[in-house]
C-alpha atoms as one frame of an Amber mdcrd trajectory, in Angstrom:
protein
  -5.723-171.509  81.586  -8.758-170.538  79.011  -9.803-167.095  78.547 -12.607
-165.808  80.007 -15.067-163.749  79.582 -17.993-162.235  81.716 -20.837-161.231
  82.189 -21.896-163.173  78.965 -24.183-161.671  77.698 -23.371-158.117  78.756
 -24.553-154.724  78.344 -22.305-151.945  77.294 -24.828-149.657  79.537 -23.897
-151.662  81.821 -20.323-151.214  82.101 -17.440-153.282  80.401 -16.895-156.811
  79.201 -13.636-158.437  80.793 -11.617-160.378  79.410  -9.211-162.243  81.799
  -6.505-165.221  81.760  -5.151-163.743  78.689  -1.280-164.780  78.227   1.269
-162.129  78.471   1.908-160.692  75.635  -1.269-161.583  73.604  -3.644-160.020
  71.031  -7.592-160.140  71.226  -9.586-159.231  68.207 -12.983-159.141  68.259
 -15.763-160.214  65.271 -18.894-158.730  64.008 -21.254-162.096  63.458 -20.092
-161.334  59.321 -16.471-161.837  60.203 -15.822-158.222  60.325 -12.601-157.015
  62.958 -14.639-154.980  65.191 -11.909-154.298  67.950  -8.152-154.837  68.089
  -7.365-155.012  72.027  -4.381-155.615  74.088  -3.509-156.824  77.851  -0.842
-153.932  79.676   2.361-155.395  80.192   2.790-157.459  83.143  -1.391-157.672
  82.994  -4.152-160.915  82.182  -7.143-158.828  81.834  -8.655-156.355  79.564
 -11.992-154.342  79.299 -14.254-153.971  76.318 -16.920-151.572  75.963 -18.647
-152.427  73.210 -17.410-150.094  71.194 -15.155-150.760  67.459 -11.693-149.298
  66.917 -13.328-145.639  65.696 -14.588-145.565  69.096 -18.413-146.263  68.169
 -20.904-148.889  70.098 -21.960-151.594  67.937 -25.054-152.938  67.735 -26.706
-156.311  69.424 -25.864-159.653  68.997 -22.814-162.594  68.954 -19.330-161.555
  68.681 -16.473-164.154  68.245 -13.766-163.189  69.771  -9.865-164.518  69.203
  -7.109-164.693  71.513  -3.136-165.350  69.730  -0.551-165.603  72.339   3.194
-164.940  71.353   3.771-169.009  71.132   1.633-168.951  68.096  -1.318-170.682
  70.073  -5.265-169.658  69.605  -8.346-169.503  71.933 -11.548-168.876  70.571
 -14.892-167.811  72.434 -18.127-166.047  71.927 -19.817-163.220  73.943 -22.999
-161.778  73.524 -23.667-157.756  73.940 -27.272-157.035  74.773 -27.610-153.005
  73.877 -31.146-151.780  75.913
């Protein structure tokens, strides 16, 4: 099944961005708009969902705009998506 996530766009004052349908075992990284890693996140085992705050992997909120995100599952195989984060 593709990844999903919602609410797109969402608002980190809001509470989290969730990611579910992710395959066991996979990685999500997250993009700043420049192609910068912003956040390195990973499901629990046993679990198809994580949470993303909006923050980057020092634990600070980035700012507004389009992040790309990038889901690799252990079979080698790629989903791509893009969520916007709306900071008020």
């Amino acid at each position: 099944p593709a990844v999903e996530a919602f609410p797109n766009p969402f608002s980190p004052e809001e509470g989290p961005l969730t990611f579910r349908n992710l395959p066991e075992g996979s990685s999500l990284c997250i993009f700043s708009p420049s192609g910068e890693l912003v956040r390195s996140l990973s499901p629990k085992e046993g679990k198809t969902k994580v949470e993303w705050k909006g923050d980057n992997d020092a634990g600070y909120l980035v700012g507004s705009g389009v992040y790309l995100y990038v889901v690799r599952d252990p079979q080698g195989g790629t989903q791509v998506g893009k969520v916007a984060l709306v900071r008020r």
